[in-house]
N, C-alpha and C positions, 0 to 999 in steps of 0.2 A: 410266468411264461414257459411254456413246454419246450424242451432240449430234444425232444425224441423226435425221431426221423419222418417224414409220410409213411413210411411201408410201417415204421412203430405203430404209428397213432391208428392205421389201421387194423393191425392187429389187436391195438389195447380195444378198438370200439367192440370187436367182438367175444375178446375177452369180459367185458362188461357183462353181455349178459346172463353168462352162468350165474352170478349173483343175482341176478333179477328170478331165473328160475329158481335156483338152491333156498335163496331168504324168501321166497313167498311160502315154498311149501313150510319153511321151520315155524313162521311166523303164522301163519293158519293152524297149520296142524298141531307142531310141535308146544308154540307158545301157548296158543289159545286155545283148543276144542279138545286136542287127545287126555289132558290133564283131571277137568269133569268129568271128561264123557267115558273112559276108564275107569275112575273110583268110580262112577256109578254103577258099569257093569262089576266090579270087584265087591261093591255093595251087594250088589243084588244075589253075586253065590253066599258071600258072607251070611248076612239079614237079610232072606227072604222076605218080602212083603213089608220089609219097615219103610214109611216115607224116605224121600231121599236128600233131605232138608235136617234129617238126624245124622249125628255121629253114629257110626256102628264100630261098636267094639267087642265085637266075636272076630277073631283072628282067621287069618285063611292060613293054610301049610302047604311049603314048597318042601319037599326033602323031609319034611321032618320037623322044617323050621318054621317059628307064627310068624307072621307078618301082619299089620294091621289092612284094612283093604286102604286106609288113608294114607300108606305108603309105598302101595304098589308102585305109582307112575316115579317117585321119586328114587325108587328102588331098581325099577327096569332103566331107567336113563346111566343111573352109576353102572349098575351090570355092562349097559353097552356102552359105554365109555372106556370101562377097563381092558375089553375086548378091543377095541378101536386104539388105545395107550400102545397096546402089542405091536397089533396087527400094523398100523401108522409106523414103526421106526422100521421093519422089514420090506413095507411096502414103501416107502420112501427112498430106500437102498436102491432097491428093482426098479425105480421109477426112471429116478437117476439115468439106468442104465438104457432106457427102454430108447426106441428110437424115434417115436412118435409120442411124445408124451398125453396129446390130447383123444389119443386112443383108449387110452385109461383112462381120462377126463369120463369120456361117453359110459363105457364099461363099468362103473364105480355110479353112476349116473342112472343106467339104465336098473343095475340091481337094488339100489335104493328105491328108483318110484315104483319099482311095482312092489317091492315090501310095503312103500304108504299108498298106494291104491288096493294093495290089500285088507287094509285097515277100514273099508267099507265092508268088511266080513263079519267084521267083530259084534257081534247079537248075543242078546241075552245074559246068559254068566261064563263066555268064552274069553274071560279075561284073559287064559294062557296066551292063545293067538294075538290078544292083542299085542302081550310083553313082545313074546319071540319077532313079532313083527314091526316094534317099535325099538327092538333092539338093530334088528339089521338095518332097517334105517337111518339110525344113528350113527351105525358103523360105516354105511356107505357115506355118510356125509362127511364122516370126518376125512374116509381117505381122498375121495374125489377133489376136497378142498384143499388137502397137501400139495396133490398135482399143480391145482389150481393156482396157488401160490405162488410154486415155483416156478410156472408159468410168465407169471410177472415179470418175475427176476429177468427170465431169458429176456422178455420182451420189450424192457422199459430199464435207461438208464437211469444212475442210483439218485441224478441228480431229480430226477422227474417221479419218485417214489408214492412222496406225499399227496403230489394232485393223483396218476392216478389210481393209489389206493381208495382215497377218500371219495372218487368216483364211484368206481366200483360199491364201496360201500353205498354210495346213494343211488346206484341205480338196486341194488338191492331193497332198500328200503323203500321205492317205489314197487318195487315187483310183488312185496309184502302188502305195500297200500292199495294194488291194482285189487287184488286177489282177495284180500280183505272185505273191499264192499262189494264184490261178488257174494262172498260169502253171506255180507248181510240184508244184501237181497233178496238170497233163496230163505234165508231163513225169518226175513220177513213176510213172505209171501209163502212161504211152506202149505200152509193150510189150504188155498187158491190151485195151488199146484196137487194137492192129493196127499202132502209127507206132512208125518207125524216130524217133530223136533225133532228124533231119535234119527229120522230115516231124513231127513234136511244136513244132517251132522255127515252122515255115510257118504251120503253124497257130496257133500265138501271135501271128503277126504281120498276119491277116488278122482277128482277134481284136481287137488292140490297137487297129487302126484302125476298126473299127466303134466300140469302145468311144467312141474321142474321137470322131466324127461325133455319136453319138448324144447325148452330154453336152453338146454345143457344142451344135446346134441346142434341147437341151430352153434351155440359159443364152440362147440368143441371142434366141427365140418370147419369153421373157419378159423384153424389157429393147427391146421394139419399140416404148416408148413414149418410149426418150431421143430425142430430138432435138438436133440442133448448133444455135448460138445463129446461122449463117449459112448457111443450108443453098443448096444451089444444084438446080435441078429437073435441067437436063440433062445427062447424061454429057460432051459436047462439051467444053459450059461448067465442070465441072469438071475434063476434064483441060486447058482453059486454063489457068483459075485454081493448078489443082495447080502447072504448068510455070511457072507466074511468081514463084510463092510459094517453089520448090525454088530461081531464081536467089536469091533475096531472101535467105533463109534464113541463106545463109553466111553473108552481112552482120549480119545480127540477130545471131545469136548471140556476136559480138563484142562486143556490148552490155554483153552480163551476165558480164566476167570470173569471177564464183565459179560460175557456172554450166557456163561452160566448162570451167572447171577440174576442179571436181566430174566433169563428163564422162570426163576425160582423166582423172584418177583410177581412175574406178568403170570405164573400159575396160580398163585393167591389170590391175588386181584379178580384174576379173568374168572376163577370158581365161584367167587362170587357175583359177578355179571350174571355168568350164564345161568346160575340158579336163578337169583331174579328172574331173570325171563322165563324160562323153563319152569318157573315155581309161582310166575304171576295171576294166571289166570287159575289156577288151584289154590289160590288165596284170597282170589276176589270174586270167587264161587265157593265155596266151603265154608271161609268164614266171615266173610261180609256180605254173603247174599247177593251177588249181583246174576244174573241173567247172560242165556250167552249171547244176547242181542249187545247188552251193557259193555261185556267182556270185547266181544267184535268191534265195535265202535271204539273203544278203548284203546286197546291196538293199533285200528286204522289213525288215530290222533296221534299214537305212540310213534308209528310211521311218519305218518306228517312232517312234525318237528324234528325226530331223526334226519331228516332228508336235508332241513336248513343246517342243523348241527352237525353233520357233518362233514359238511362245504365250508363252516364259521370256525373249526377247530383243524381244518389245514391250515386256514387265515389267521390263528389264535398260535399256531404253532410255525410259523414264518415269521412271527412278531418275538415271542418267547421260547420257542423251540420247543420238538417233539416231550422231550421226559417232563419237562414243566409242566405242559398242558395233559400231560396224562396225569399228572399229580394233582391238576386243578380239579379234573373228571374224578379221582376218587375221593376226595372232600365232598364233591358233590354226591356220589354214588351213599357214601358214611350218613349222610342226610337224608337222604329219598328211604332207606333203609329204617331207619330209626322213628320217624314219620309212616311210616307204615306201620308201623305198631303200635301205637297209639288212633289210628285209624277208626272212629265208631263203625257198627254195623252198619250198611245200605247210607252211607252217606257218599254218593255217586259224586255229586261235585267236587267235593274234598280230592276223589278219588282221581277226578281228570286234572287235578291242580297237580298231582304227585309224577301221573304220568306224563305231566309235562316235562318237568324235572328228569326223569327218564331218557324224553327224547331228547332233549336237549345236550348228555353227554352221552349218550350210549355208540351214536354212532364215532363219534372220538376219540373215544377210546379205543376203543375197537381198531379202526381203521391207522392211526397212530402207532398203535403198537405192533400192528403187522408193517408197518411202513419201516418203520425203526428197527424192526428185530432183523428187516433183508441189511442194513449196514450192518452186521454185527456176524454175519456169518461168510467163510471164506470163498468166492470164487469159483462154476463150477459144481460144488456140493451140495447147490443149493435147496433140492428136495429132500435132499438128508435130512440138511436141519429143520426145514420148515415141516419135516416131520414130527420133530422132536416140540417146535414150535405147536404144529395143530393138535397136537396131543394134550396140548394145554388150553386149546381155544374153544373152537363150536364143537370137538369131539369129546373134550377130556375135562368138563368139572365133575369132577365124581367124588372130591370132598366135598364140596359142597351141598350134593345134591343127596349124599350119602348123610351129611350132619344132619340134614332137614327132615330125613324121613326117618332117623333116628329120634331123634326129637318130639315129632307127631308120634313117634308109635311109643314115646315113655308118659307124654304129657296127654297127650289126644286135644293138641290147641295148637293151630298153625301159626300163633302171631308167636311163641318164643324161638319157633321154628324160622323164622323171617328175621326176628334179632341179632341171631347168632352169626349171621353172614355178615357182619359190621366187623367182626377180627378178620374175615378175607382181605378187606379196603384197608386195615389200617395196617396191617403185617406186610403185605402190597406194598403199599406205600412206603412204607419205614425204610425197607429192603432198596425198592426202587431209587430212592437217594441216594444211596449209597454206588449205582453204578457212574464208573466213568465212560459216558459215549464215544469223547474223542480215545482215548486209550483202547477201546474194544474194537471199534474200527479200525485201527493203526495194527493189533496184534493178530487180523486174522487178513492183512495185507491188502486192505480194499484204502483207496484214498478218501479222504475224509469232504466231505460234500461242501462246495461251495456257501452251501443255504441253512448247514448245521448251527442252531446257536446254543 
């Protein structure tokens, strides 16, 4: 039963749909299409003229240094993430301080989709373009979605966290499934319409970024009325304040050891989430052969059952509480992982078994853990931390995505590259037992929830 106010529930509705823009473009672009369709162009300066059904293994050079092109995309994701790791704990300071916070929402919003409706540029072997503009992409999402967070906070009492995060996450996952078989429409029909596959792809991706521009700013217009409890008038004076509060920070957070911990926890965990995702469809294209029709369809399933799961693991976590049930999701996650690897080539059904398993915790975790991690920080600060928080979330696997394309570029085989994210789930996890909930809420003076179990 929701505790939050009318004026709440009406802000939370339009809070919703930032996630419905934000997850469609990650989910189109990010999960499925830019992964292929990248190493391809990264193939084609590499190995000119070799099929693209071959590994190539002639090296590209940044700086100086080789890179294989089978590691580009897993290469530019870690690059933007690290950047974002930075940029996220300054930009969270300033947010703080700002006094409209959904002005940044749109602003962080608007500079991301047009970096991925960019990404309908990218021809030929202009891989660079694609990096540099899947980097800024990355970076806009991760900060936009700090705001976005913290947003919540202001907007939703602590007792009503759970429903609606886990909302939010489903209307994302809907906005992923909307956009999804859009997609595989055009690219069913490609042929009928004039586009080659390559130019069906461009157009998805000039597509996907209007999509989230256009959702983001309809969430952001209506949620112009939160205000931060300190707001600061001048830019100036806010990136003072930002720069003092980023030294200060490190110290803070010493504070609250179950909070730190929980951190360092849910950043092992979540690296390997988000590789999975981020590393799905570059695994079920490269080395199991599937199609980006396959791959599309794939997703939109993956969506599907996300959407139940993660409406059954608020109701999973009312019964056994938040930390349990994210510890159910990473046994499960340690399985879907390991099964992937063992995986025959072009065996599709097998493949929509796995991704079941997928949807069925991903959105629970997910949403759980940002649900959980708002009790664990103080009062007020709360873009701070949830900076510190999205640095470890959709902005910040960059070990993980970092180990994968190290891996491919020693062995030239994506499945030990796919194994190795199994120490994210179990180090996660080990870690993750060890926090005490009630004690980390008690120490950073928030009361402890009615509904905690």
């Amino acid at each position: 039963m929701s505790v939050s106010t009318p004026q709440q529930r009406q802000l939370q509705r339009r809070w919703y749909w930032n996630d419905l823009g934000v997850t469609g473009y990650l989910t189109v672009t990010i999960t499925v299409l830019l992964g292929p369709y990248l190493t391809t162009v990264a193939n084609a300066a590499a190995c000119p003229g070799q099929p693209t059904d071959q590994t190539c293994r002639t090296n590209l050079h940044v700086l100086g240094v080789p890179i294989a092109p089978g590691s580009v995309v897993p290469y530019t994701l870690t690059a933007g993430t690290i950047v974002a790791a930075v940029l996220l704990i300054l930009g969270g300071a300033i947010a703080d301080r700002a006094r409209r916070p959904a002005r940044l929402l749109a602003f962080f919003a608007s500079v991301g989709s047009l970096a991925a409706m960019g990404l309908s540029l990218v021809t030929g072997t202009r891989w660079g373009l694609g990096v540099v503009l899947a980097m800024i992409s990355t970076v806009c999402i991760a900060l936009s979605t700090s705001v976005y967070n913290a947003i919540m906070v202001r907007i939703t009492p602590a007792e009503d966290r759970d429903r609606v995060s886990s909302i939010g996450w489903s209307f994302g996952y809907i906005g992923g499934a909307l956009l999804l078989i859009v997609a595989l429409v055009l690219l069913g029909v490609h042929d009928a319409v004039g586009l080659s596959t390559t130019g069906a792809v461009r157009v998805i991706f000039l597509l996907s970024g209007l999509w989230w521009a256009a959702f983001a700013w309809y969430s952001a217009t209506g949620l112009g009325s939160v205000r931060n409890q300190s707001p600061t008038d001048s830019l100036a004076a806010a990136l003072r304040a930002g720069l003092s509060q980023l030294r200060a920070t490190f110290g803070e957070i010493r504070r609250y050891p179950q909070t730190f911990r929980f951190l360092v926890a849910f950043l092992l965990y979540n690296d390997g989430i988000q590789t999975v995702i981020s590393s799905a469809s570059l695994y079920g294209n490269r080395q199991l052969g599937f199609s980006d029709n396959q791959l599309v369809l794939t997703i939109l399933w993956v969506q599907i059952v996300a959407f139940a799961g993660a409406l059954g693991f608020a109701r999973l976590a009312a019964r056994f509480g938040s930390q349990r049930s994210i510890l159910y999701s990473l046994a499960a996650w340690t399985v879907v992982v390991t099964v992937a690897f063992f995986l025959p080539r072009g065996a599709f059904l097998l493949w929509l078994l796995l991704a079941t398993g997928i949807g069925m915790v991903l959105g629970g975790s997910q949403s759980l853990s940002r649900s959980l991690f708002s009790h664990l920080i103080p009062s007020g600060e709360e873009t701070k931390y949830f900076s510190f928080y999205q640095a470890m979330e959709r902005g910040t696997s960059w070990f993980g995505t970092l180990l994968f394309g190290l891996i491919f570029q020693w062995v030239h085989d994506y499945r030990w590259s796919i194994l190795t994210l199994v120490v994210f789930f179990a180090a996660g996890a080990a870690i993750l037992r060890t926090v005490d909930i009630r004690a980390g809420i008690a120490a950073v003076g928030n009361q402890v929830p009615a509904t905690l179990r």
